[in-house]
Every structure is written in C-alpha cells, then in structure tokens.
N, CA, C and O atoms as a Tripos MOL2 file, in Angstrom:
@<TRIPOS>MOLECULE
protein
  268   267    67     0     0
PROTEIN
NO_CHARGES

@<TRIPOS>ATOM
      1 N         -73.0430  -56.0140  124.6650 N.3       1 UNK1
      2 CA        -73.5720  -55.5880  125.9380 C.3       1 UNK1
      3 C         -73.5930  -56.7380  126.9450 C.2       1 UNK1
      4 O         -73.8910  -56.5440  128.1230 O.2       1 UNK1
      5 N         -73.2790  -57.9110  126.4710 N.am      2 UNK2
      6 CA        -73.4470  -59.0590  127.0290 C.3       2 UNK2
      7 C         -72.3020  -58.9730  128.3780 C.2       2 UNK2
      8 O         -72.4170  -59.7410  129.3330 O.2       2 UNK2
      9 N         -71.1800  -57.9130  128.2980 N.am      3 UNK3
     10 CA        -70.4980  -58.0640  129.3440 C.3       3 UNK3
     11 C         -71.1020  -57.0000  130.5880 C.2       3 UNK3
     12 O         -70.9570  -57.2610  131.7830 O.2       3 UNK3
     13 N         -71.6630  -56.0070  130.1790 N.am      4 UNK4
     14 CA        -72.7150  -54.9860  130.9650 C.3       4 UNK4
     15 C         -73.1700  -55.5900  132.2530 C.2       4 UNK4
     16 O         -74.1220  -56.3710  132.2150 O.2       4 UNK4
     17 N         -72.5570  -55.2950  133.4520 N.am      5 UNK5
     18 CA        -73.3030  -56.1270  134.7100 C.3       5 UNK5
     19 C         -74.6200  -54.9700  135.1980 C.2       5 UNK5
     20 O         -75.8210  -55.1390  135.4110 O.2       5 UNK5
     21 N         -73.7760  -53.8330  135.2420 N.am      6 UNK6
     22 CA        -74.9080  -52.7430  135.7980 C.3       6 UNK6
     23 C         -74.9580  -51.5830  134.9710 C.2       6 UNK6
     24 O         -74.0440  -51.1130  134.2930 O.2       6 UNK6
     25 N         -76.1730  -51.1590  135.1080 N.am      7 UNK7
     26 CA        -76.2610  -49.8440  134.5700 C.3       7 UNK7
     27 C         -77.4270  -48.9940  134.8650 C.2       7 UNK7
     28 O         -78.5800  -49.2510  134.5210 O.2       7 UNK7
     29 N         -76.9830  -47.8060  135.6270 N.am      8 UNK8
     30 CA        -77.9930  -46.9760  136.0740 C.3       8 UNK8
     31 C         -78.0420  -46.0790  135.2390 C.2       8 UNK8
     32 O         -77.5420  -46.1800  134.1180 O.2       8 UNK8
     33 N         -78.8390  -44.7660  135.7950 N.am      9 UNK9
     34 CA        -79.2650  -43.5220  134.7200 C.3       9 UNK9
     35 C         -77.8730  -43.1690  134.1180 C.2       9 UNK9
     36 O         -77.9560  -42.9890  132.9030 O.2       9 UNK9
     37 N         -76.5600  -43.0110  134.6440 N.am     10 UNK10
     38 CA        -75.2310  -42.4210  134.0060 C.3      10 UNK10
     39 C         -74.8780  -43.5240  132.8940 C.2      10 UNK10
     40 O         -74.3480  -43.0560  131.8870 O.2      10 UNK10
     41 N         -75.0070  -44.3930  132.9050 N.am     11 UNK11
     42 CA        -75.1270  -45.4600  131.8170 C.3      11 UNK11
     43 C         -75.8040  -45.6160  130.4800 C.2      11 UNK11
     44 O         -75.3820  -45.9900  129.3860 O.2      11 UNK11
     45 N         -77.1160  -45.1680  130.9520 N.am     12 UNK12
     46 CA        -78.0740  -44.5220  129.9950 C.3      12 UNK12
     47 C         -77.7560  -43.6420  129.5370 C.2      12 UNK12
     48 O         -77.5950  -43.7940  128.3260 O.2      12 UNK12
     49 N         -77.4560  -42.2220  130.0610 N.am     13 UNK13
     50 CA        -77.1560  -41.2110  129.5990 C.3      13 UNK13
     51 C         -76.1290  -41.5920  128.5270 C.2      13 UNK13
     52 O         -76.1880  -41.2610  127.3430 O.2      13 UNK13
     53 N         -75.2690  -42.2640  129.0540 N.am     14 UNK14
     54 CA        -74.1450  -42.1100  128.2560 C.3      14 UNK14
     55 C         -74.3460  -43.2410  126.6420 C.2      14 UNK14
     56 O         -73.4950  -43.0870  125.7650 O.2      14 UNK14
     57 N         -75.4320  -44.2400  126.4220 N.am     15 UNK15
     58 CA        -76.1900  -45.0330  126.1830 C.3      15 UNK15
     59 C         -76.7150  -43.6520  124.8730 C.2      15 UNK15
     60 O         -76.2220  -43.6350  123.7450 O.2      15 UNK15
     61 N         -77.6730  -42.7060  125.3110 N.am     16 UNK16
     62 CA        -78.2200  -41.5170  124.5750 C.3      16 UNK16
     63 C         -77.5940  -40.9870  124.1070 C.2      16 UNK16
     64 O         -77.9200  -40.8460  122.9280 O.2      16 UNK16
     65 N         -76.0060  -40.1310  124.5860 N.am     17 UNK17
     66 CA        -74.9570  -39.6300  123.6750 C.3      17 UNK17
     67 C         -74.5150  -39.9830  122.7640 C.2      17 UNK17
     68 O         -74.3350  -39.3960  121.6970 O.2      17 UNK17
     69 N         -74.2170  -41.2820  123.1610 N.am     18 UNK18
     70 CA        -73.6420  -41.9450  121.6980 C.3      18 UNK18
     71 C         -74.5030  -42.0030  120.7180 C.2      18 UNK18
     72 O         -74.1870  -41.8690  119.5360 O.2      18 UNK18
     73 N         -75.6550  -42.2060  121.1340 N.am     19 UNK19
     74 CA        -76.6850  -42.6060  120.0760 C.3      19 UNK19
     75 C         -76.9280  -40.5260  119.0190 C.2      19 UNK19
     76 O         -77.0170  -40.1720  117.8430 O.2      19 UNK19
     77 N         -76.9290  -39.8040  120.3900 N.am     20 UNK20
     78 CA        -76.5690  -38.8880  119.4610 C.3      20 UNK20
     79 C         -76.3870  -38.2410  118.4150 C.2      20 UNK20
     80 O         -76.9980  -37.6900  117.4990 O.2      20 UNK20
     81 N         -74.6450  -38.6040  119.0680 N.am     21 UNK21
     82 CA        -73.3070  -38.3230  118.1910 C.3      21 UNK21
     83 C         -73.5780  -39.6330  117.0220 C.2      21 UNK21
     84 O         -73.3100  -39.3980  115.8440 O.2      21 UNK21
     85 N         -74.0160  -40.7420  117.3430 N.am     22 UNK22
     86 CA        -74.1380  -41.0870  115.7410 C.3      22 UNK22
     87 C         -75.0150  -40.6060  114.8120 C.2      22 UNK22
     88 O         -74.8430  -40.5850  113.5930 O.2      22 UNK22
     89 N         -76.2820  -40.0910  115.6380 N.am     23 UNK23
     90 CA        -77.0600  -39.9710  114.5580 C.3      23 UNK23
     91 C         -77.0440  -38.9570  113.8070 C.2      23 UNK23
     92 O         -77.8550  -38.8610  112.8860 O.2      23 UNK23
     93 N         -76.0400  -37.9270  114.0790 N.am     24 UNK24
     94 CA        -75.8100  -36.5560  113.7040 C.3      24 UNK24
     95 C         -74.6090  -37.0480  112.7590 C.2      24 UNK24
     96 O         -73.9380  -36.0840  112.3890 O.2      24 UNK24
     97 N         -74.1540  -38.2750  112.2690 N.am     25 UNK25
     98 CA        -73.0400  -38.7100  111.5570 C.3      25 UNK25
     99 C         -73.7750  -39.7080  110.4320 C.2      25 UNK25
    100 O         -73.2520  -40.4220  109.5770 O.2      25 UNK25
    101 N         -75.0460  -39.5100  110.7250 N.am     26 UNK26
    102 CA        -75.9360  -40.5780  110.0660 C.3      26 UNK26
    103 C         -76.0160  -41.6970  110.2390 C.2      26 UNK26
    104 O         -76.6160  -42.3710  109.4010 O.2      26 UNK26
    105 N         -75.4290  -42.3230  111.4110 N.am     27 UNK27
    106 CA        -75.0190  -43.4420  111.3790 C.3      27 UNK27
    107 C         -76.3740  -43.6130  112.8480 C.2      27 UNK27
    108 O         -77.2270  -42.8190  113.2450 O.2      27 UNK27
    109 N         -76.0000  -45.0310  113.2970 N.am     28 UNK28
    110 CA        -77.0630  -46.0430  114.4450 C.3      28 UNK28
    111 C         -76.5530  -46.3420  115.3250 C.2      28 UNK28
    112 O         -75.3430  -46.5470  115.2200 O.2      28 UNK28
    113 N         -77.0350  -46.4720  116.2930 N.am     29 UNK29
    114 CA        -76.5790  -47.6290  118.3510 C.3      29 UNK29
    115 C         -77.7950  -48.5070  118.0570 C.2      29 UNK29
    116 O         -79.0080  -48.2960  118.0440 O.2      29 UNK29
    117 N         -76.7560  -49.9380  117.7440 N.am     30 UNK30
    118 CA        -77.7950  -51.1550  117.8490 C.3      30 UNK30
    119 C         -77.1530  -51.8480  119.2750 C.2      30 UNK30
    120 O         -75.9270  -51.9580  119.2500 O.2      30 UNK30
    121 N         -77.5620  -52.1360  120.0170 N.am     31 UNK31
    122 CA        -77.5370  -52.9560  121.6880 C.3      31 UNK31
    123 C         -77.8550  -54.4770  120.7950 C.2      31 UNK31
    124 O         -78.6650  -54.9210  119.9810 O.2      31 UNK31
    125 N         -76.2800  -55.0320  121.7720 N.am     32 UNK32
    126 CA        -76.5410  -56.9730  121.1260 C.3      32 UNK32
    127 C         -76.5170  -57.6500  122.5600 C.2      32 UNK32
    128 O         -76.1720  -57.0330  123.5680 O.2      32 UNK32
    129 N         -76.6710  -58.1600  122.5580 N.am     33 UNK33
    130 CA        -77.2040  -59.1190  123.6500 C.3      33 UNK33
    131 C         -76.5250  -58.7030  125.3770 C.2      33 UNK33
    132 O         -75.6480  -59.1760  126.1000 O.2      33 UNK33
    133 N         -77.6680  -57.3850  125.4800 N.am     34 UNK34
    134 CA        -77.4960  -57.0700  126.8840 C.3      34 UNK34
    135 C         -77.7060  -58.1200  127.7600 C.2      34 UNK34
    136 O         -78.0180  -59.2080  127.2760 O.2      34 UNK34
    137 N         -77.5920  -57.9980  128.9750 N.am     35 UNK35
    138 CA        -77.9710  -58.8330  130.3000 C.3      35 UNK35
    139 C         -79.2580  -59.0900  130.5430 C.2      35 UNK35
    140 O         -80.0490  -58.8570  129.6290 O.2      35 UNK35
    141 N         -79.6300  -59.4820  131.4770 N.am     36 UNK36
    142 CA        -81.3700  -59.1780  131.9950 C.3      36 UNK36
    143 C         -81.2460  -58.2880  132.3240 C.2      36 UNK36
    144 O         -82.0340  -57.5480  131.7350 O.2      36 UNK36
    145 N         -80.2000  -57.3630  133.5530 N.am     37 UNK37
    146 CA        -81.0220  -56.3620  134.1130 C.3      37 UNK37
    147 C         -80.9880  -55.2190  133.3120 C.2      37 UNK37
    148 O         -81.6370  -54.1780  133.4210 O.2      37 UNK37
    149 N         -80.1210  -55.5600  132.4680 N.am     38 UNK38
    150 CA        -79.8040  -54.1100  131.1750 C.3      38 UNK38
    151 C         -80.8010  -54.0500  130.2330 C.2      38 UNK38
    152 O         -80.9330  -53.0850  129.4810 O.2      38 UNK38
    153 N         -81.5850  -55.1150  130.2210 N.am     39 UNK39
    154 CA        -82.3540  -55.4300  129.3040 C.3      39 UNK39
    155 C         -83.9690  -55.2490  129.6360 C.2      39 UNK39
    156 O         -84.9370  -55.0020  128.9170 O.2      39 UNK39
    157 N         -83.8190  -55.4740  130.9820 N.am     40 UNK40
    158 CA        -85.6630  -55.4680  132.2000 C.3      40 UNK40
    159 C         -85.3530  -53.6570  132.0850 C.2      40 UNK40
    160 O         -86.4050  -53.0390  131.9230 O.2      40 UNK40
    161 N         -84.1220  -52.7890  132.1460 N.am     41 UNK41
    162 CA        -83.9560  -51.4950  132.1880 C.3      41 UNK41
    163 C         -84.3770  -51.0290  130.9300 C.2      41 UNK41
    164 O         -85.3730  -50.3050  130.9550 O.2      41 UNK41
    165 N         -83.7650  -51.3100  129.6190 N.am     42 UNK42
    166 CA        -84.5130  -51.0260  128.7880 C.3      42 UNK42
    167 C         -85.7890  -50.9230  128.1950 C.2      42 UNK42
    168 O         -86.1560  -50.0180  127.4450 O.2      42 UNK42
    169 N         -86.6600  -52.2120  128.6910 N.am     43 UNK43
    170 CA        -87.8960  -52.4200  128.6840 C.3      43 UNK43
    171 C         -88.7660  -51.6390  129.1850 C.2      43 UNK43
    172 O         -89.7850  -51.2530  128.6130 O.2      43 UNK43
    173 N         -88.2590  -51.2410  130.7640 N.am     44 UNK44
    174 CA        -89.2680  -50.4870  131.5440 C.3      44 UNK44
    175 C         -88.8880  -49.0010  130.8640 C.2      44 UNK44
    176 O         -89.9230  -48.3500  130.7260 O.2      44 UNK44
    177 N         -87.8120  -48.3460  130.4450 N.am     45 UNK45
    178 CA        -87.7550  -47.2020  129.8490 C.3      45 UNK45
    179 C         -88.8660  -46.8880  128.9730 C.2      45 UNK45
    180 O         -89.7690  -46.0660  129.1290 O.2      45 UNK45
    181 N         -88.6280  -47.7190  127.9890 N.am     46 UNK46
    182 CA        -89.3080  -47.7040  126.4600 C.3      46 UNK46
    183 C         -87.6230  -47.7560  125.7990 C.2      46 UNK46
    184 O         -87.5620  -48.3030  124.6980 O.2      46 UNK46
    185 N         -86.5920  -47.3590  126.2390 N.am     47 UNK47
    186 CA        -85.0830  -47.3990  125.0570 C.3      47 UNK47
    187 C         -85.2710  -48.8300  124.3360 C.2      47 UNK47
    188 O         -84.6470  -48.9260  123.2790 O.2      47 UNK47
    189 N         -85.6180  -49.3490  124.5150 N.am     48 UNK48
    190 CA        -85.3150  -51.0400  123.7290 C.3      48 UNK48
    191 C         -86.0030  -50.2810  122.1410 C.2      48 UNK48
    192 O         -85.4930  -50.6130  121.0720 O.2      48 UNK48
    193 N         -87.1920  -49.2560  122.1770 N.am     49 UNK49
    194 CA        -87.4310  -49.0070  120.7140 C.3      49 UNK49
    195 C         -86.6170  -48.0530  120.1380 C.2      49 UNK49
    196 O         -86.5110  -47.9800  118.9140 O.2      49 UNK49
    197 N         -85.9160  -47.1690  121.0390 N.am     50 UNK50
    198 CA        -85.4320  -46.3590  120.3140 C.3      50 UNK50
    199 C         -83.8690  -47.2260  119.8110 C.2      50 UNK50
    200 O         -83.4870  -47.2860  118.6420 O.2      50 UNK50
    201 N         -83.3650  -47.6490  120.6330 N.am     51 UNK51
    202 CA        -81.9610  -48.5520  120.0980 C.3      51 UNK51
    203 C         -81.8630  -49.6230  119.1790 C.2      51 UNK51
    204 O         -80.8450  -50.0680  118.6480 O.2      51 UNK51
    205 N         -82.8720  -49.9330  119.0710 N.am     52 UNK52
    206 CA        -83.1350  -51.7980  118.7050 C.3      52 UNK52
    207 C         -81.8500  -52.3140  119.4760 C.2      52 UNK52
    208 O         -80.7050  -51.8840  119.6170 O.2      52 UNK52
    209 N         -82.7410  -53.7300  120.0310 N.am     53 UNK53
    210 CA        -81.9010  -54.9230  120.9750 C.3      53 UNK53
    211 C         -82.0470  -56.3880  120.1090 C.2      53 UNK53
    212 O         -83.1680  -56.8610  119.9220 O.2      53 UNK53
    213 N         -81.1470  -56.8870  119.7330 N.am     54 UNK54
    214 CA        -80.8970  -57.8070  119.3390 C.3      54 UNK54
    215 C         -80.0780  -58.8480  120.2600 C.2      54 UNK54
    216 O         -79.0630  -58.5560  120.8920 O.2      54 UNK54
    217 N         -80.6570  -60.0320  120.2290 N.am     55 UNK55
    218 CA        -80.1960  -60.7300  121.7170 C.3      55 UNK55
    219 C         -78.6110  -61.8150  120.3100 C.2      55 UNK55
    220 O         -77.8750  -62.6570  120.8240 O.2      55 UNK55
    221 N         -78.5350  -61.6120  119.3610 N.am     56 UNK56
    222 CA        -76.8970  -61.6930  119.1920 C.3      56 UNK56
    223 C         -76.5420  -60.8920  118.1640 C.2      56 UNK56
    224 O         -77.4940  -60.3340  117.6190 O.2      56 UNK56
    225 N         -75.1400  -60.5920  117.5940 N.am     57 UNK57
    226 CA        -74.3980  -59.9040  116.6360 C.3      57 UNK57
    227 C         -74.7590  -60.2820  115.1760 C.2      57 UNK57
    228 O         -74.7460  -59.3390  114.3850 O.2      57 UNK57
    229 N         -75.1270  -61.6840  114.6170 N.am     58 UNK58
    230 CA        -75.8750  -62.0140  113.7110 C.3      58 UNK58
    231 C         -77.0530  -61.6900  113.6720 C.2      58 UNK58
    232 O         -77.4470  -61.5460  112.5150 O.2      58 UNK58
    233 N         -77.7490  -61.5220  114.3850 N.am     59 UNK59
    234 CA        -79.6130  -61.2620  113.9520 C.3      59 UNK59
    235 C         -78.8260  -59.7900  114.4930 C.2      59 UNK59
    236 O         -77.8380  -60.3580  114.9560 O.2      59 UNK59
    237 N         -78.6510  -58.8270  114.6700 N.am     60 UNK60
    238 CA        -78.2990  -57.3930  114.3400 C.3      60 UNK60
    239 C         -77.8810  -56.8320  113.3680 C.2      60 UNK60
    240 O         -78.3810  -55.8060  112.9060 O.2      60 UNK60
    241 N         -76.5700  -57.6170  112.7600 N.am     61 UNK61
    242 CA        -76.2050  -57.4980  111.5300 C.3      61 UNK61
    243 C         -77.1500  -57.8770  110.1020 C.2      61 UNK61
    244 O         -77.2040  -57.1520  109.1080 O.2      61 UNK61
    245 N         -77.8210  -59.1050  110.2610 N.am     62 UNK62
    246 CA        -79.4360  -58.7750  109.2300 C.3      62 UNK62
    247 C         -80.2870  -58.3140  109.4010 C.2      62 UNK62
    248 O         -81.0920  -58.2850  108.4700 O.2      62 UNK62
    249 N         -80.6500  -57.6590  110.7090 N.am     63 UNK63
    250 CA        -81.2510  -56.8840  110.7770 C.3      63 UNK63
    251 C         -80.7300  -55.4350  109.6480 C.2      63 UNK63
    252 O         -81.3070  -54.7540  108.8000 O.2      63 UNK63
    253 N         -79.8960  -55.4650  109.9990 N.am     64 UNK64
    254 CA        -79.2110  -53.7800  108.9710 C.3      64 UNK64
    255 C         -79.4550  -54.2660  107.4140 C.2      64 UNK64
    256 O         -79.7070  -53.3230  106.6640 O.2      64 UNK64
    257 N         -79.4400  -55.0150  107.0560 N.am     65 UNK65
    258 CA        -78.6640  -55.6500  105.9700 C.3      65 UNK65
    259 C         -80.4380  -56.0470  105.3370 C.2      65 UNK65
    260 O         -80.4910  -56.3360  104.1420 O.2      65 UNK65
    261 N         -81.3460  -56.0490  105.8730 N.am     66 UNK66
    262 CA        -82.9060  -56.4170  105.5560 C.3      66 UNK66
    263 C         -83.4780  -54.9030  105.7390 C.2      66 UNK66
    264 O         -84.6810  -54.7190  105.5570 O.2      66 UNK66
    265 N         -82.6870  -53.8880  106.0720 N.am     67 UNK67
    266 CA        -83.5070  -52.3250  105.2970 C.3      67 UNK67
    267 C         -83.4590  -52.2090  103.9550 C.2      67 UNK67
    268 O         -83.9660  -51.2320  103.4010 O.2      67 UNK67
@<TRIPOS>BOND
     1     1     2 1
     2     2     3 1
     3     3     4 2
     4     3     5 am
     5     5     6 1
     6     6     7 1
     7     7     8 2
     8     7     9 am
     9     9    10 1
    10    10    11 1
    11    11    12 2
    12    11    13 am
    13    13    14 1
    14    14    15 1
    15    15    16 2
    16    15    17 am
    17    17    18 1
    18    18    19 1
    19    19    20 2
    20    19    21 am
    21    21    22 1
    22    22    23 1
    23    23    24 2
    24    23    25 am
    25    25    26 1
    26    26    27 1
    27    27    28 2
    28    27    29 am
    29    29    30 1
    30    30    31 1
    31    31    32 2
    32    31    33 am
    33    33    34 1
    34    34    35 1
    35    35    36 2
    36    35    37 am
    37    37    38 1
    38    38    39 1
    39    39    40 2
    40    39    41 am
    41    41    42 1
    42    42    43 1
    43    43    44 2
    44    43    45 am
    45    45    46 1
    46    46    47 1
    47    47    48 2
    48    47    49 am
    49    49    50 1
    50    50    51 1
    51    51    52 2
    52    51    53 am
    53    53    54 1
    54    54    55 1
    55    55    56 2
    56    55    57 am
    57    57    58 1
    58    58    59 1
    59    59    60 2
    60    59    61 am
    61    61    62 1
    62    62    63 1
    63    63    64 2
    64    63    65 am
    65    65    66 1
    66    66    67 1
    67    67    68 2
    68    67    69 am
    69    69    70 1
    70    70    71 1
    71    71    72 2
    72    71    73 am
    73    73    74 1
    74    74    75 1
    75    75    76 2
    76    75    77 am
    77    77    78 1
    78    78    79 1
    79    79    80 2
    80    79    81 am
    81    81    82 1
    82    82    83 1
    83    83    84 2
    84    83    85 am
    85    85    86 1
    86    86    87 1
    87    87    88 2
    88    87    89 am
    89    89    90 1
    90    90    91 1
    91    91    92 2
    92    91    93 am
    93    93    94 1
    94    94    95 1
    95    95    96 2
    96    95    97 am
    97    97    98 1
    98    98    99 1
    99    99   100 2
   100    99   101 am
   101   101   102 1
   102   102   103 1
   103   103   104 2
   104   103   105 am
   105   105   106 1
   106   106   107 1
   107   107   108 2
   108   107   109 am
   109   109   110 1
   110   110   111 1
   111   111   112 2
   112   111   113 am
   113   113   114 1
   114   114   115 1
   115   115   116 2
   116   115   117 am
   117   117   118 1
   118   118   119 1
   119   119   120 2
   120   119   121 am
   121   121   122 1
   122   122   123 1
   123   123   124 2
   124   123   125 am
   125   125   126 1
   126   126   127 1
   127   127   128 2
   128   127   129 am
   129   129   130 1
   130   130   131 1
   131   131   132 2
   132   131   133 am
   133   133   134 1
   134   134   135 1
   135   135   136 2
   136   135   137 am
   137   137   138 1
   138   138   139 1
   139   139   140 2
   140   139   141 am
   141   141   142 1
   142   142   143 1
   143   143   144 2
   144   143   145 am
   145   145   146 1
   146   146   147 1
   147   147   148 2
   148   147   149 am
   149   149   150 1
   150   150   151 1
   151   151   152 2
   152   151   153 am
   153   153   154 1
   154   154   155 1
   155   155   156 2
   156   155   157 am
   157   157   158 1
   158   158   159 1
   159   159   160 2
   160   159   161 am
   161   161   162 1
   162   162   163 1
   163   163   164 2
   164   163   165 am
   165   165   166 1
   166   166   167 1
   167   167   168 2
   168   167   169 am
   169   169   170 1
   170   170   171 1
   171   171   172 2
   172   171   173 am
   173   173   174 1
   174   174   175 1
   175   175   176 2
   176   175   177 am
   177   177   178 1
   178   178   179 1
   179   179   180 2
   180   179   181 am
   181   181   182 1
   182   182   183 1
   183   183   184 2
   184   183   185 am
   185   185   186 1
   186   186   187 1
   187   187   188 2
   188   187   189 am
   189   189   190 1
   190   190   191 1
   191   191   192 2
   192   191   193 am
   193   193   194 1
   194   194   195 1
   195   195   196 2
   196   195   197 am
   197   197   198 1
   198   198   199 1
   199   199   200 2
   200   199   201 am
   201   201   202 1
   202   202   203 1
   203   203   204 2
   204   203   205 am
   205   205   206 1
   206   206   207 1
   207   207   208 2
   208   207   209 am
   209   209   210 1
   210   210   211 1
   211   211   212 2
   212   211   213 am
   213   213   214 1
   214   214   215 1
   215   215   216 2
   216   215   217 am
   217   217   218 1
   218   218   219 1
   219   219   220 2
   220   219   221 am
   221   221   222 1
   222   222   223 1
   223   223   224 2
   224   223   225 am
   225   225   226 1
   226   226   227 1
   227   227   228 2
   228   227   229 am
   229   229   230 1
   230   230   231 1
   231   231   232 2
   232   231   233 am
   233   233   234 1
   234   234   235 1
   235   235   236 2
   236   235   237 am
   237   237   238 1
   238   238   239 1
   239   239   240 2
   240   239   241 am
   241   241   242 1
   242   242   243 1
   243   243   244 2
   244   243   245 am
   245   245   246 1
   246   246   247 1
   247   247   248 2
   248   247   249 am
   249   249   250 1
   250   250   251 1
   251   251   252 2
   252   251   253 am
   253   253   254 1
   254   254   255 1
   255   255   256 2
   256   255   257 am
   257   257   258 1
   258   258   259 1
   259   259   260 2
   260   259   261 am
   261   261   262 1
   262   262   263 1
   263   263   264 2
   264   263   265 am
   265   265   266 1
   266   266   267 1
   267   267   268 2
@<TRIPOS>SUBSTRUCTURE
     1 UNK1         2 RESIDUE 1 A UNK
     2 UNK2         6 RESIDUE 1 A UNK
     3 UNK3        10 RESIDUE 1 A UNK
     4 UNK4        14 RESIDUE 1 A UNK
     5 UNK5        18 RESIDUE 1 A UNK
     6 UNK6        22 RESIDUE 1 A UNK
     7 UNK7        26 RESIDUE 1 A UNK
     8 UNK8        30 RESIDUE 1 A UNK
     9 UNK9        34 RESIDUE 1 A UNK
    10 UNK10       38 RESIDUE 1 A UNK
    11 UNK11       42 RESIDUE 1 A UNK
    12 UNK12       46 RESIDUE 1 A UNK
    13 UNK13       50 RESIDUE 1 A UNK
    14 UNK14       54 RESIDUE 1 A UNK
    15 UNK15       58 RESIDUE 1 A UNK
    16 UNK16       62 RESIDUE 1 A UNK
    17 UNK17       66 RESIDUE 1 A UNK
    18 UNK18       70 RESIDUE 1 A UNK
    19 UNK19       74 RESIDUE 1 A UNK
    20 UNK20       78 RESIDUE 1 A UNK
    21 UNK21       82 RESIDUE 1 A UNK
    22 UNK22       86 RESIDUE 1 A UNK
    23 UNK23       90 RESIDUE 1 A UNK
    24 UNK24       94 RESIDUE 1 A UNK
    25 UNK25       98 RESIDUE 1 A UNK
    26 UNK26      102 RESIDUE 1 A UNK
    27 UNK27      106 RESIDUE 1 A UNK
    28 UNK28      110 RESIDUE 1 A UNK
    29 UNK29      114 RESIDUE 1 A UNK
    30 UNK30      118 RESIDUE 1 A UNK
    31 UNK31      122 RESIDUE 1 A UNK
    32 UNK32      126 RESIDUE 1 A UNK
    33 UNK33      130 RESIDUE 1 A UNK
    34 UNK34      134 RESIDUE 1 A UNK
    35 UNK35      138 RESIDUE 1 A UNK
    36 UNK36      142 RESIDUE 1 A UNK
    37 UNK37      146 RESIDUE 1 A UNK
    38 UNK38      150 RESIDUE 1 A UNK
    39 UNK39      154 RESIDUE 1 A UNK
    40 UNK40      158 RESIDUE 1 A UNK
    41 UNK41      162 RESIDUE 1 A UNK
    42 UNK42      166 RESIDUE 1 A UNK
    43 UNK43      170 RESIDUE 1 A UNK
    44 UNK44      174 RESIDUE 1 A UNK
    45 UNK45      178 RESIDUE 1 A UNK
    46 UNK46      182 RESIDUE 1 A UNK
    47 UNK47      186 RESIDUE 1 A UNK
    48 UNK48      190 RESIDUE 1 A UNK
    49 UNK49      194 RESIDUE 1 A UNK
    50 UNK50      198 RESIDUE 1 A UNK
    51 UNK51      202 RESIDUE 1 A UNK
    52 UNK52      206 RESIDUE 1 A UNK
    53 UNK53      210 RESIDUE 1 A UNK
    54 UNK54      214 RESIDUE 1 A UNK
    55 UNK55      218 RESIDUE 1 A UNK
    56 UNK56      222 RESIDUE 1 A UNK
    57 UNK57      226 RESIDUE 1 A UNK
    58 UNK58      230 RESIDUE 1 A UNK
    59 UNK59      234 RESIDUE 1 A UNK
    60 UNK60      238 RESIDUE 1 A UNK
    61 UNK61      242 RESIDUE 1 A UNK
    62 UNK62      246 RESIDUE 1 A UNK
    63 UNK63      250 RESIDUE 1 A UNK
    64 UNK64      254 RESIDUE 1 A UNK
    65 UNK65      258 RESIDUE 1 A UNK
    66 UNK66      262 RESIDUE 1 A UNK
    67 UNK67      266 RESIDUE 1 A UNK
C-alpha cells in the first residue's frame, strides 16, 4: 500500500470487496505499509481492525504465521 497516494470512499469500497471475495474463499486482506493519509483514513473509519495494518511485509507475514 506503500505506493497508495489517495484514496477516497471508491477506494475503500473497493478495499471491502476484495476483502469480501476473500473471505468467502476463506482466505484474508492484510494492508502493509499504507501511507499516512491511507492510514489517518483507516484509523478514523475503524477499517485498520477489520483489515489488520502492518507498517511492513515481514511483521505481516508473522503475523499469519503466529495464529
């Protein structure tokens, strides 16, 4: 997410679909090291709990790997 400059509600939305369509595959949307403002957006939502945000690709990946 680190390349993410903007993202408004169509971003999100599309952010929720995926998350979705994975979870109906059993599978997860983990977010790795969004921006600030992708990240101040998530915060003020509440999405930062439903996605988990991991600020890199290593602490995401043990994150999975420590269920």
């Amino acid at each position: 997410m680190a390349e993410v400059a903007f993202c408004d509600s169509t971003g999100m939305q599309a952010l929720l679909a995926a998350r979705t369509a994975m979870l109906g595959r059993g599978r997860t949307v983990r977010l790795v090291a969004p921006g600030q403002q992708l990240a101040r957006l998530l915060r003020i939502t509440g999405l930062e709990q439903i996605f988990g945000v991991y600020p890199d690709r290593q602490t995401a990946l043990r994150a999975l790997t420590e269920r």
